[in-house]
C-alpha positions as CSV (number, residue, x, y, z in Angstrom):
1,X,117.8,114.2,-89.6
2,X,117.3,113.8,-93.7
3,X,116.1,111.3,-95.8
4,X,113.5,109.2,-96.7
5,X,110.5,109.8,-93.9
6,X,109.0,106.3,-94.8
7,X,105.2,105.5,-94.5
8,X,103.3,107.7,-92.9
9,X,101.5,107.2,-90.0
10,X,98.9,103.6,-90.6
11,X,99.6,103.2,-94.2
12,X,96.6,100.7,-95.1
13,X,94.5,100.9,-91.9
14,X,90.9,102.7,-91.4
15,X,90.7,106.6,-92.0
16,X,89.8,107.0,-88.2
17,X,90.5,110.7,-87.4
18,X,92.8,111.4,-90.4
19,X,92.7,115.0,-91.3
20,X,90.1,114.8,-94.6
21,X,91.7,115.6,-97.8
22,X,95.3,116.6,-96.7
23,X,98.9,114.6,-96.5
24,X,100.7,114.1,-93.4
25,X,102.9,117.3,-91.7
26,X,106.1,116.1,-92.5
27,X,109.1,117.4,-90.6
28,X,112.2,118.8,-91.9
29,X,115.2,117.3,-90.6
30,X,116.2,119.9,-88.3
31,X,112.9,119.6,-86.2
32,X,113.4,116.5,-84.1
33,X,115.4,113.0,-84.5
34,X,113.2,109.8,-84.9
35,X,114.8,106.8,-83.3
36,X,113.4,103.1,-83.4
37,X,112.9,99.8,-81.8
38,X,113.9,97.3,-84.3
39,X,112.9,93.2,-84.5
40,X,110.0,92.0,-83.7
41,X,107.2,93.8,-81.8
42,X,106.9,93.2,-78.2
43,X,103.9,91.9,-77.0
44,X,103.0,92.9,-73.9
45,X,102.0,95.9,-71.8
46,X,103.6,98.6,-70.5
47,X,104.0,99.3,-67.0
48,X,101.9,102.0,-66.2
49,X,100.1,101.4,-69.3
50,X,96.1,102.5,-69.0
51,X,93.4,99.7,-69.3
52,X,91.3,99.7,-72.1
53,X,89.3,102.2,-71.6
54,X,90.7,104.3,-69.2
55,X,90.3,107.6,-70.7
56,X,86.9,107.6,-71.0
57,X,86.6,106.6,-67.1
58,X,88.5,109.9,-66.7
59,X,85.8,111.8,-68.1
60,X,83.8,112.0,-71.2
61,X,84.4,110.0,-73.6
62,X,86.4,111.7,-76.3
63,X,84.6,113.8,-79.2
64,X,85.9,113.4,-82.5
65,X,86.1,117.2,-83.3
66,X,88.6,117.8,-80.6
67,X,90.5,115.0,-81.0
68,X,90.9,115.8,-84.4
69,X,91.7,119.2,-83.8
70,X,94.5,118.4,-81.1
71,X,96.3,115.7,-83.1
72,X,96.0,118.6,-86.3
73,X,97.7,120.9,-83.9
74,X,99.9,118.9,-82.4
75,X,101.5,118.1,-85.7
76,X,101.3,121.5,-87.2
77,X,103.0,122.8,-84.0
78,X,106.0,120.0,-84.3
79,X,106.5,121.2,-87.6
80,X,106.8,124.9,-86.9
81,X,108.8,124.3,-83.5
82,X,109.8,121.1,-82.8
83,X,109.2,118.9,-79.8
84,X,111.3,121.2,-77.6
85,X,109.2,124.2,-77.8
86,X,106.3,121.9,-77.9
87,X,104.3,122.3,-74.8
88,X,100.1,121.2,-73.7
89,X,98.9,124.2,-73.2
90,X,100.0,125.1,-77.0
91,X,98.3,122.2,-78.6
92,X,95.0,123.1,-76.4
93,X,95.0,126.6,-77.7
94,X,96.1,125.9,-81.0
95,X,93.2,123.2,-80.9
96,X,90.4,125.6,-80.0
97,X,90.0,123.2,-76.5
98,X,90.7,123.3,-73.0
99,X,94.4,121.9,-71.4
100,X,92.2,119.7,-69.2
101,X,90.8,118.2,-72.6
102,X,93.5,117.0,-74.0
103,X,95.0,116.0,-70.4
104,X,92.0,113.8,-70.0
105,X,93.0,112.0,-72.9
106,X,96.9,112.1,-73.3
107,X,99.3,111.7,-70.7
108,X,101.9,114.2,-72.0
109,X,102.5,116.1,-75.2
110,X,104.5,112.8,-76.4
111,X,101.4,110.8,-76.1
112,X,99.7,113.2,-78.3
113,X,102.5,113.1,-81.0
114,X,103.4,109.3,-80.7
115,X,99.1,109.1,-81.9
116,X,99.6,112.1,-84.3
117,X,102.2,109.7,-85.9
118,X,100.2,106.6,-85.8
119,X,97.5,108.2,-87.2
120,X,98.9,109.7,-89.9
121,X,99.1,113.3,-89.1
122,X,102.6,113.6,-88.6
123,X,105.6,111.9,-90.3
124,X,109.5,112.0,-88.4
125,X,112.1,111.9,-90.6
126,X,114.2,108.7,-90.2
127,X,117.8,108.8,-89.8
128,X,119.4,108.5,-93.2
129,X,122.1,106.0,-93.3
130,X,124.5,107.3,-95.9
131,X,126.4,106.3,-98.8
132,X,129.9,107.4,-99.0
133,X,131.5,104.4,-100.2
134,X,132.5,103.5,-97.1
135,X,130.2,100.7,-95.0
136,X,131.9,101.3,-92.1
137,X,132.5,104.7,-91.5
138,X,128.4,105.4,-92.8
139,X,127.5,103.5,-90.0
140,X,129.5,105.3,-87.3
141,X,128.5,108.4,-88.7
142,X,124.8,106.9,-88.6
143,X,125.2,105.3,-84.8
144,X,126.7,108.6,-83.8
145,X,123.9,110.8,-85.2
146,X,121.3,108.4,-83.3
147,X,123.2,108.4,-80.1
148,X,123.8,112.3,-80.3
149,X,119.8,112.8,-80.9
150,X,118.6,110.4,-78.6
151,X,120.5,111.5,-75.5
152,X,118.9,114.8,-75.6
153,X,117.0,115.2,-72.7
154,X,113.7,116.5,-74.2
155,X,113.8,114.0,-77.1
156,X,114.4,111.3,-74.6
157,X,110.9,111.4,-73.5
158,X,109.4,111.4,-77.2
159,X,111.9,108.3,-77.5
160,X,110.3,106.9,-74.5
161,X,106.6,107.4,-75.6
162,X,107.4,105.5,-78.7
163,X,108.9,103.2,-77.1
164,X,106.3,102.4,-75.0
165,X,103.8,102.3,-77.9
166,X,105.7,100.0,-79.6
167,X,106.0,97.8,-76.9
168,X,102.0,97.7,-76.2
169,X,100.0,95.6,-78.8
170,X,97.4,97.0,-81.1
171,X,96.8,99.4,-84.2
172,X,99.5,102.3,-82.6
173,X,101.8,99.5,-82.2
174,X,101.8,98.5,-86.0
175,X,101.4,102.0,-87.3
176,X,104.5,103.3,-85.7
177,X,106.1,99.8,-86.3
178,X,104.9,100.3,-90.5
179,X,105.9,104.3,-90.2
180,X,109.2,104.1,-88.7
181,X,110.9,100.7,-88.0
182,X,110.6,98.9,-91.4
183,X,112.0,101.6,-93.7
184,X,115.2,102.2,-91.1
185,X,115.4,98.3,-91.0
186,X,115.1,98.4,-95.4
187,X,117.6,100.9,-95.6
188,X,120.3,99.5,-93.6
189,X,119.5,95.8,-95.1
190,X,119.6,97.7,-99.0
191,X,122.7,99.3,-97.4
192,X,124.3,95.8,-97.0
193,X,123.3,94.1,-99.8
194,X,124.5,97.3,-102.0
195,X,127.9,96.5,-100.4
196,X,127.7,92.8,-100.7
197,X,127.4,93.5,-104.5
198,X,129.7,95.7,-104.8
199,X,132.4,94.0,-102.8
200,X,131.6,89.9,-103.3
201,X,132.5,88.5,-100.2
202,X,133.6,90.9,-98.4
203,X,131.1,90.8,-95.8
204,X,131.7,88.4,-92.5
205,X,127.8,87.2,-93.0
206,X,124.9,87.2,-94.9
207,X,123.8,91.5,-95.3
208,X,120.3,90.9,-93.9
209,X,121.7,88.9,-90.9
210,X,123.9,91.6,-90.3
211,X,121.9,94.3,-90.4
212,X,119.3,92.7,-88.1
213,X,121.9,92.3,-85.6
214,X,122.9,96.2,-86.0
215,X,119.4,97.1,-85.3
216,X,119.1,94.4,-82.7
217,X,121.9,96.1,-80.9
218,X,120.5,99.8,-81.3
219,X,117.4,98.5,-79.7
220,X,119.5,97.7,-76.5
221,X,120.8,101.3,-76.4
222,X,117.4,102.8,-76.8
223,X,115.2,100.7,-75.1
224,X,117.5,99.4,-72.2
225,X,120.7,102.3,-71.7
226,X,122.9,99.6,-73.0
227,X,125.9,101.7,-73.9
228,X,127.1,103.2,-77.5
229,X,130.1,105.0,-76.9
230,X,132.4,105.2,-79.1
231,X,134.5,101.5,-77.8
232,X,131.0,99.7,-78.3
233,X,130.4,101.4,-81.8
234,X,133.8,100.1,-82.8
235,X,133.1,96.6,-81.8
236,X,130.0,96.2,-83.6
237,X,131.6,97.5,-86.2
238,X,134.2,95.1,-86.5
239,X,131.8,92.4,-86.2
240,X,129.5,93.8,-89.0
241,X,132.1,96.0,-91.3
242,X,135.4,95.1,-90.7
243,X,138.1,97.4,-91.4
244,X,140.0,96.4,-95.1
245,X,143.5,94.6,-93.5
C-alpha cells in the first residue's frame, strides 16, 4: 500500500514501553496491507478475549526489558520481511528471549504487532485513496486494493487481531483507532469534499455522510464477510458516486 501512514501508534498517550529516543518502524508499502474498522468503537469484549490480568496468571508477570525488546523486534522484523515471513520464534530470537516468553504474553505473532502498533513501535501504511479526477473509479480502484489485501490468508489473521483490538475497550483500542481509522476515515471525507467543490452539486448527499457510509460498509466486509465483489462495489458506488448520465 502507499500513502500517508497517519499517527503512529498512541499519538498523545503515556511513553509506556516506547523505544527511547527513536521514531516508529514504518513500513513500506510493499510489506503488508493495513485495513480498518470504521465508526464508532465497539465496546465490548471479544470472545475469547483474556481477563484482566490473565497473562500474568500464566506466569510471571511481564519484565519491561523483554517486552520492550520483543515489540522492537517484532517491528524491526515486519519491516525487513513482512508479516508473512514473520514467525514467534523469530521475534524471541531477535529479542534476546525465550519462544515461551513471548507465548506467555502474546497469543500469536499478530498479538505482538497489533501492541507493536498501539504502542508506537510500528506504523502500517494506510491504503491511499487516490486522486485521478475521477471519484468513482478512485474508489473501485481503492475497494479493490482493500479486498485484494485483505483476502490474503496470512494477512487475514493480522486483520483479525486488529479487529479484535478494536473491538475490546481500552488504551489499544484508541491507539489503533487514532493510528489507523481516523486518517482512512479523513482521507476519504477530504476526498469528498474535494469533489463536492470541484463539482457543486454533484454529489447525491452531504461528502461526510457519504463517506461514513463507504466506511460503514467496508466495516461489514472486514469484520462480518459481508461480500465486495465486484456487483456490491458497483452498488455502493452508485449510491455514493454515480456515474455522469
Amino acid at each position: 500500500m502507499s500513502g500517508p501512514s497517519g499517527g503512529a501508534g498512541a499519538g498523545g498517550r503515556g511513553t509506556r514501553g516506547r523505544r527511547p529516543g527513536r521514531g516508529p518502524q514504518v513500513l513500506p508499502p510493499s510489506i503488508v496491507d493495513a485495513t480498518s474498522r470504521f465508526g464508532e468503537d465497539r465496546r465490548r469484549k471479544p470472545v475469547g478475549a483474556p481477563s484482566p490480568g490473565a497473562a500474568e496468571q500464566r506466569g510471571r508477570p511481564r519484565s519491561q526489558r523483554a517486552r520492550v525488546a520483543v515489540l522492537t523486534a517484532a517491528a524491526e522484523l515486519m519491516v525487513s520481511g513482512g508479516f508473512a515471513d514473520l514467525t514467534v520464534e523469530g521475534i524471541a530470537a531477535a529479542a534476546g528471549v525465550g519462544k515461551q516468553t513471548v507465548y506467555r504474553w502474546w497469543g500469536s505473532k499478530a498479538d505482538v504487532v497489533v501492541e507493536a502498533v498501539a504502542e508506537g513501535y510500528l506504523t502500517l501504511p494506510i491504503v491511499s485513496l487516490g486522486d485521478a479526477g475521477d471519484l468513482r473509479a478512485d474508489l473501485a480502484a481503492w475497494l479493490r486494493g482493500i479486498r485484494s489485501a485483505i483476502e490474503e490468508e496470512d494477512a487475514a489473521r493480522l486483520v483479525e487481531a486488529i479487529m479484535s483490538a478494536l473491538a475490546s475497550a481500552g488504551e489499544t483500542s484508541e491507539a489503533i483507532h487514532q493510528s489507523l481509522i481516523r486518517p482512512i476515515m479523513a482521507e476519504i471525507d477530504s476526498r469528498f469534499r474535494e469533489h463536492d467543490r470541484a463539482h457543486p452539486g454533484a454529489l447525491p448527499g452531504p461528502p461526510s455522510f457519504l463517506a461514513e457510509t463507504v466506511g460503514a460498509h467496508l466495516l461489514l466486509h472486514v469484520m462480518f464477510g459481508w461480500p465486495l465483489g465486484e456487483e456490491r462495489i458497483g452498488q455502493l458506488l452508485d449510491l455514493v458516486a454515480p456515474a455522469a448520465p
